[in-house]
Backbone as a printed PyTorch tensor [residue, N CA C, xyz], in Angstrom:
tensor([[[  1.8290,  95.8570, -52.4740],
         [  1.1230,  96.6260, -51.4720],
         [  0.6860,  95.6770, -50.3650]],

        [[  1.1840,  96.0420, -49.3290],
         [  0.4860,  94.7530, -47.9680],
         [ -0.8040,  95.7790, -47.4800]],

        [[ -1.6690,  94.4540, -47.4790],
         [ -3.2570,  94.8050, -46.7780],
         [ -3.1380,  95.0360, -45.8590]],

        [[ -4.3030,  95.9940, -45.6920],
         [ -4.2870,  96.3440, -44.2640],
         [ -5.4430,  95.2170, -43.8640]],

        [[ -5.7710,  95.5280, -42.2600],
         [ -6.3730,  95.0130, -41.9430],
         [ -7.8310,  94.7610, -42.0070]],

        [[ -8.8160,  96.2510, -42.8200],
         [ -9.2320,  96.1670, -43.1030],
         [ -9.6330,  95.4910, -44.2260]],

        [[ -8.6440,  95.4090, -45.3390],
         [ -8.7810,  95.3050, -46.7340],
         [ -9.0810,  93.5900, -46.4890]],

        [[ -8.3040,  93.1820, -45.6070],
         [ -8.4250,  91.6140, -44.8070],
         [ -9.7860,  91.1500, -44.4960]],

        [[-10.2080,  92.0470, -43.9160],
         [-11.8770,  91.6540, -43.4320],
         [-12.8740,  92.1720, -44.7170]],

        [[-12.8040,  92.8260, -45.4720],
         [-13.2350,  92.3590, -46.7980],
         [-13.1060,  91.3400, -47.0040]],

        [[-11.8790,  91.0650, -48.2850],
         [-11.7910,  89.6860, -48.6730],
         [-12.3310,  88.5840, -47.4930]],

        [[-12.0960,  88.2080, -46.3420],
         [-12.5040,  87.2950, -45.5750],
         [-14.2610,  87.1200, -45.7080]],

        [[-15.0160,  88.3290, -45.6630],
         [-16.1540,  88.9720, -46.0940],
         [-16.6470,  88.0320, -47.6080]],

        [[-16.0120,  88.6010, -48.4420],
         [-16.4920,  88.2640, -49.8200],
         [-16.1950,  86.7060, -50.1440]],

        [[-15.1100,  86.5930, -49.5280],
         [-14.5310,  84.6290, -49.5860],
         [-16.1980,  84.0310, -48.7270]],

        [[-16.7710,  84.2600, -47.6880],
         [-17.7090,  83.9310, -47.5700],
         [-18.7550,  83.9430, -47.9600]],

        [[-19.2820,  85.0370, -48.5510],
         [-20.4930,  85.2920, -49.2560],
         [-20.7180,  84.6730, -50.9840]],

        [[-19.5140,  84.2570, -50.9980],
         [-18.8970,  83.6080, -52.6300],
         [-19.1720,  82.2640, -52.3260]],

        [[-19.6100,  81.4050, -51.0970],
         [-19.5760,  80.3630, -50.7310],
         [-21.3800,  80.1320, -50.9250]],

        [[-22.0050,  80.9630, -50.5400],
         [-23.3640,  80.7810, -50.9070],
         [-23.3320,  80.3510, -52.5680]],

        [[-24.8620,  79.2200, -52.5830],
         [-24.8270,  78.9810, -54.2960],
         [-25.8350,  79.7650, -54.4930]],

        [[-25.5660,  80.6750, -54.6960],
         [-26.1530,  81.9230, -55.8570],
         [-24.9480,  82.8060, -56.5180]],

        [[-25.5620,  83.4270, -57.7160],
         [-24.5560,  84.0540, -58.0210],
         [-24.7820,  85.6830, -57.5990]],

        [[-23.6560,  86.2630, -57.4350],
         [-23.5200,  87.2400, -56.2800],
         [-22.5520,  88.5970, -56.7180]],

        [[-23.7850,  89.3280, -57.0250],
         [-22.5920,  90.3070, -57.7460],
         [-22.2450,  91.7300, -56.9260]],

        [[-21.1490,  91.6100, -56.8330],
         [-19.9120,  92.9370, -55.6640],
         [-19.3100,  93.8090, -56.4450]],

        [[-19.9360,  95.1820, -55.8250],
         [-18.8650,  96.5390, -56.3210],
         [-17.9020,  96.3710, -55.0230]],

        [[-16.6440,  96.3770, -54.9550],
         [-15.5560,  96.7940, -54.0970],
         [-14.5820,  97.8070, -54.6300]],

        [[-14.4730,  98.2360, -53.2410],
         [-13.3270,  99.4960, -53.5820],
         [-12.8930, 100.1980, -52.1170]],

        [[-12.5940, 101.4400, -52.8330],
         [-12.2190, 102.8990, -51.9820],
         [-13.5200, 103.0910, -51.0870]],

        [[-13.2550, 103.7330, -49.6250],
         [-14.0010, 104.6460, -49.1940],
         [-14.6800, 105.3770, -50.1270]],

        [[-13.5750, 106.4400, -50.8680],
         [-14.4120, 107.2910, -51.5600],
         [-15.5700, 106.7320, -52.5970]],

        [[-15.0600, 105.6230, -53.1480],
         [-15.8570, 104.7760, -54.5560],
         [-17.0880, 104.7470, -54.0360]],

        [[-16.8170, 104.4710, -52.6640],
         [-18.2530, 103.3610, -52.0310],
         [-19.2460, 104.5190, -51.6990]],

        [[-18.4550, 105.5500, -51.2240],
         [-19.5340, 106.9780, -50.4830],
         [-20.1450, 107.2880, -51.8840]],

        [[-19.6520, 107.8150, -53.1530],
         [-20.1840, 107.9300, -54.1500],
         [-20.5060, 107.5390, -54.4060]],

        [[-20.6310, 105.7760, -54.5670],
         [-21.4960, 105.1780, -55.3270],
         [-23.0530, 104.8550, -53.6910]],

        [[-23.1950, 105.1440, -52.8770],
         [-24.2110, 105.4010, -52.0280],
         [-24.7670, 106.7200, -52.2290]],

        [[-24.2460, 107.5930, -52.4290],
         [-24.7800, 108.8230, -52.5510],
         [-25.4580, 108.2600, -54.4150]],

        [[-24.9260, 108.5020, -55.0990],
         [-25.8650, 107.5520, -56.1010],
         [-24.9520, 106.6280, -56.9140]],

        [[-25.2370, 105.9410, -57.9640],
         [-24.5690, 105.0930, -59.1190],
         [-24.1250, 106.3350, -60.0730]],

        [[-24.7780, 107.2740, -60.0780],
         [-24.2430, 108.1320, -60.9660],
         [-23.5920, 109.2650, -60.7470]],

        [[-23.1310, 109.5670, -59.4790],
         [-22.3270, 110.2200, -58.9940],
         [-20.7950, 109.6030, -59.0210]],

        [[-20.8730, 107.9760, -58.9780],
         [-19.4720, 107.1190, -59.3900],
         [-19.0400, 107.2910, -60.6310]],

        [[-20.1070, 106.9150, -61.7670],
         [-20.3610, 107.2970, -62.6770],
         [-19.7280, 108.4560, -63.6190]],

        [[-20.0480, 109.5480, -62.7610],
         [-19.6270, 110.8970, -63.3590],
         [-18.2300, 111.1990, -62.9550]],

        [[-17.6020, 110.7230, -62.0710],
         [-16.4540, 110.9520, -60.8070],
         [-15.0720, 110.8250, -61.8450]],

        [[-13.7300, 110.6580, -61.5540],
         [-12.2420, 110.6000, -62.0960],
         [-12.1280, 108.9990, -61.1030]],

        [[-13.2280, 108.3300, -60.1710],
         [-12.7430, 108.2260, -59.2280],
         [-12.6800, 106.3380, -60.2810]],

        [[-11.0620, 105.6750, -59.4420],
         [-10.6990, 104.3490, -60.4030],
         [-10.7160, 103.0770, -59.4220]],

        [[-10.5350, 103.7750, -58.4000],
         [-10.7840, 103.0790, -57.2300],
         [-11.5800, 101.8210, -56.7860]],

        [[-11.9880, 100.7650, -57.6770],
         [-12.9870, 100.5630, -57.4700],
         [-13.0820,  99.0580, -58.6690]],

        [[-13.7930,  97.9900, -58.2710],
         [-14.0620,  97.0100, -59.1740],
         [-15.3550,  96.0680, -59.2920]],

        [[-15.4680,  95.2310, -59.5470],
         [-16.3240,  94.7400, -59.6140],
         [-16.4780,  93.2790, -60.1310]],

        [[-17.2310,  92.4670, -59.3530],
         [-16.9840,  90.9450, -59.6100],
         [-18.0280,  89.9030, -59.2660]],

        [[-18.3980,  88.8800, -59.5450],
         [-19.7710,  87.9810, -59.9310],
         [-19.3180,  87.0590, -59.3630]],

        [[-19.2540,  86.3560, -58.4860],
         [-19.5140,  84.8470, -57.5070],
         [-20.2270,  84.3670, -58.4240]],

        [[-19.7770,  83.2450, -58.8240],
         [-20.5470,  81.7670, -59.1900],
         [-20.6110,  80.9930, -58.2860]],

        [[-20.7960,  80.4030, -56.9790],
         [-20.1830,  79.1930, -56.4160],
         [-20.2580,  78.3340, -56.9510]],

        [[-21.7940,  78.0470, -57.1710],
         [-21.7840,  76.7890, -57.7660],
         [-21.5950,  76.3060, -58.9930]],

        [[-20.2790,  77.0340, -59.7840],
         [-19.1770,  76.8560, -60.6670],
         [-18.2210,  76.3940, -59.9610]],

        [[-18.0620,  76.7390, -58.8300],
         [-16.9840,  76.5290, -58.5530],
         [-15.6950,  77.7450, -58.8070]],

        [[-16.0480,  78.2560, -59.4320],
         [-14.9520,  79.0480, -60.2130],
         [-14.9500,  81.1260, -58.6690]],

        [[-13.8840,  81.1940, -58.2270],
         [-13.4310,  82.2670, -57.7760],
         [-13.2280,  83.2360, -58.5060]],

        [[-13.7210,  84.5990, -58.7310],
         [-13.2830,  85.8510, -59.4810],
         [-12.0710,  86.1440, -58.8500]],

        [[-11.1580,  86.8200, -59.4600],
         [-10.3510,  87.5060, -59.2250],
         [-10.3080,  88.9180, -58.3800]],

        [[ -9.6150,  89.2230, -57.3770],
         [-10.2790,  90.3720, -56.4730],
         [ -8.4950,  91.0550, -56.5400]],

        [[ -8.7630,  91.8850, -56.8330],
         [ -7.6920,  93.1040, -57.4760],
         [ -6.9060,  93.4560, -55.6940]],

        [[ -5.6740,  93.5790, -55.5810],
         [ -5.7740,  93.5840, -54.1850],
         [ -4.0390,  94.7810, -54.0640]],

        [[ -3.4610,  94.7700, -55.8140],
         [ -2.8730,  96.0330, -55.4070],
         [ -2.5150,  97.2650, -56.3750]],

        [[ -4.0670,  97.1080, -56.7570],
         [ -4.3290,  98.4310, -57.6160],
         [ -4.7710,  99.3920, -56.7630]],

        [[ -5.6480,  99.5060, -55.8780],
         [ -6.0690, 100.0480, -54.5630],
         [ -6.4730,  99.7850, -53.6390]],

        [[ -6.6320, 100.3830, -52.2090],
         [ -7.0250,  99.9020, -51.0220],
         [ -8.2730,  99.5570, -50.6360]],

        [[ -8.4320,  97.9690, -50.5690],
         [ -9.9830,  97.9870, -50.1640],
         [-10.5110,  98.0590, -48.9070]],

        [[-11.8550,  98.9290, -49.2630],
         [-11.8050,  99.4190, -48.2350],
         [-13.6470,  98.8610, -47.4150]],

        [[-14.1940,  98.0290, -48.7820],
         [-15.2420,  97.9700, -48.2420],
         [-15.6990,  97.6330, -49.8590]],

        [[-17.2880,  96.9970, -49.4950],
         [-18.0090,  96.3550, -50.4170],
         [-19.4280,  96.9880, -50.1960]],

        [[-20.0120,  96.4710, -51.1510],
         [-21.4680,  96.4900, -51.5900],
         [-21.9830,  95.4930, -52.6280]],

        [[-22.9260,  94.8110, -52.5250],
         [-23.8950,  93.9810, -52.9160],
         [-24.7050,  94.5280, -54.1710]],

        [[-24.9130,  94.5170, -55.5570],
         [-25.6830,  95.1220, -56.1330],
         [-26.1550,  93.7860, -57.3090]],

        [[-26.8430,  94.8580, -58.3890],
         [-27.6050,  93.5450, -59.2500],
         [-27.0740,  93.7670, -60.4070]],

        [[-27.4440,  92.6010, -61.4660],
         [-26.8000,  92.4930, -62.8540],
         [-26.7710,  93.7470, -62.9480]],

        [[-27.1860,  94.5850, -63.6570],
         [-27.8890,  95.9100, -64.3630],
         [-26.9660,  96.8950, -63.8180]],

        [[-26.3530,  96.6810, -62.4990],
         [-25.7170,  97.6320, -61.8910],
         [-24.3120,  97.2800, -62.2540]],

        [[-23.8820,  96.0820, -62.2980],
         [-22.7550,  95.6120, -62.4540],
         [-21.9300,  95.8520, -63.4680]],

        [[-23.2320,  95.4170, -64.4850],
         [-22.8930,  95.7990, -66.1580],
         [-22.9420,  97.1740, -66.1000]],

        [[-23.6950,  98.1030, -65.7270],
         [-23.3070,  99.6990, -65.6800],
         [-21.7660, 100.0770, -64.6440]],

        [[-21.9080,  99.4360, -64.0220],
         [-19.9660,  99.7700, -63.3480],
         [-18.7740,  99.1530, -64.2250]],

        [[-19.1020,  98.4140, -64.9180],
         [-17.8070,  97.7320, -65.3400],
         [-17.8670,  98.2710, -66.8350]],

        [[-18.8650,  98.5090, -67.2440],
         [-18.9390,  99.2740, -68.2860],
         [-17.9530, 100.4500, -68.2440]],

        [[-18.7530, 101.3260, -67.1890],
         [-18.4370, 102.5540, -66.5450],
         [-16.8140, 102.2790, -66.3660]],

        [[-16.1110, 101.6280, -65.8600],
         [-14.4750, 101.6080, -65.3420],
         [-13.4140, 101.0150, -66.8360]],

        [[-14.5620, 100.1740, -67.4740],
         [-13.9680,  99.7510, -68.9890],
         [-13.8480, 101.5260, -69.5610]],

        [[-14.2170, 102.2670, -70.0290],
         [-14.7920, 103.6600, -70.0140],
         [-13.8800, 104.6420, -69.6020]],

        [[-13.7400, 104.3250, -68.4840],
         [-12.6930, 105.3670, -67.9530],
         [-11.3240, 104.8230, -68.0280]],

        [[-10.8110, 103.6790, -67.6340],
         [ -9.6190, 103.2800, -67.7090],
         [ -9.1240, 103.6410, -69.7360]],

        [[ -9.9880, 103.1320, -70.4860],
         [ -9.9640, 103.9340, -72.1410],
         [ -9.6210, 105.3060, -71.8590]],

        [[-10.1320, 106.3100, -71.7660],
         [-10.0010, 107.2930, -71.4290],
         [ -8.5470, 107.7510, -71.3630]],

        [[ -7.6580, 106.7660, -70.0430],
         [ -6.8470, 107.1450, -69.9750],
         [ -5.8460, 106.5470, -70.5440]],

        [[ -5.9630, 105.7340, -71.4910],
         [ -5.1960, 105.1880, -72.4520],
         [ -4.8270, 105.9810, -73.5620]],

        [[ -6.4940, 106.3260, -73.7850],
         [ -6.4860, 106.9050, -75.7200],
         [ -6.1500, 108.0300, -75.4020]],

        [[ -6.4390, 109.0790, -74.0040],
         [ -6.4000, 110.6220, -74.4380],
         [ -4.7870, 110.7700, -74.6410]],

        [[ -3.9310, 110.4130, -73.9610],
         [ -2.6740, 110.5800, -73.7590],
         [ -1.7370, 110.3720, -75.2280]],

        [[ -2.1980, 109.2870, -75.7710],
         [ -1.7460, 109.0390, -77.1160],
         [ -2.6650, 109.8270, -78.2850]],

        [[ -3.5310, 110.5260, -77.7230],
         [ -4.2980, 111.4960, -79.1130],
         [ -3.6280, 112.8620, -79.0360]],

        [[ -3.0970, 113.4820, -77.6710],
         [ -2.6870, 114.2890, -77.1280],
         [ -1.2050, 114.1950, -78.0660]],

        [[ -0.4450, 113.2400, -77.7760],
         [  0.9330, 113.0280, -78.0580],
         [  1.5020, 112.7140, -80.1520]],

        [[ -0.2710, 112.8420, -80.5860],
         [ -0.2940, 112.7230, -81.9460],
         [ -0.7010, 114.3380, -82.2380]],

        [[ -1.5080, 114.9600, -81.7170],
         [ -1.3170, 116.9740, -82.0640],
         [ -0.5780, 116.9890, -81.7360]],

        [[  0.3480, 116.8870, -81.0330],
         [  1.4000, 117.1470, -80.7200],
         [  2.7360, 116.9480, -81.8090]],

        [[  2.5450, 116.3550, -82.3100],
         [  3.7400, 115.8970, -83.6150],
         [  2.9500, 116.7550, -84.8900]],

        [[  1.8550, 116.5880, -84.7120],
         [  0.8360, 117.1410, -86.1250],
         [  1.5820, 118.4810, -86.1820]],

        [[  1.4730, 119.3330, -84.7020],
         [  1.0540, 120.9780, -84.8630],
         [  3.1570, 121.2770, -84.8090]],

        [[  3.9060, 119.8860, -85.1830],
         [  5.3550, 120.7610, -84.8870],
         [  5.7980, 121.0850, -86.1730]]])
């Protein structure tokens, strides 16, 4: 997937703010991720919506997170705290399951009921 130009001024965005020594924790994603998760955390929360990740700056590790760049379009960031972080990544650990297990529980009634 080639970035757009926006998705560019993110990352350029977060490559800087990753440079501060604190550690620095980012929801990124979708438009939509980001409107929902402003309208509340639990409106993301409740959503189908996958759009969306999340990642912890160490600088002064040294160490760069990984920033997902073609699972979806980024479209924009937000700044949040531990508590929130661990509730989103929870939350996307959660749903991405979801769509692992239902498909293969689905595809086991399915042999059961033939």
């Amino acid at each position: 997937m080639a970035l757009t130009s926006k998705a560019l001024e993110v990352l350029k965005e977060l490559k800087r703010i990753s440079s501060v020594n604190l550690t620095t924790h980012i929801l990124y994603g979708s438009d939509e991720a980001l409107t929902l998760f402003r309208e509340s955390p639990e409106a993301l929360f409740m959503s189908d919506c996958l759009d969306f990740d999340v990642v912890v700056f160490e600088a002064n590790l040294g160490k760069e997170p990984e920033i997902l760049t073609d699972t979806f379009e980024i479209e924009g960031y937000s700044l949040i705290d531990q508590n929130t972080y661990d509730r989103l990544h929870d939350n996307l650990c959660k749903k991405v399951k979801n769509m692992v297990i239902e498909p293969r529980n689905q595809k086991g009634a399915k042999k059961l009921g033939n």
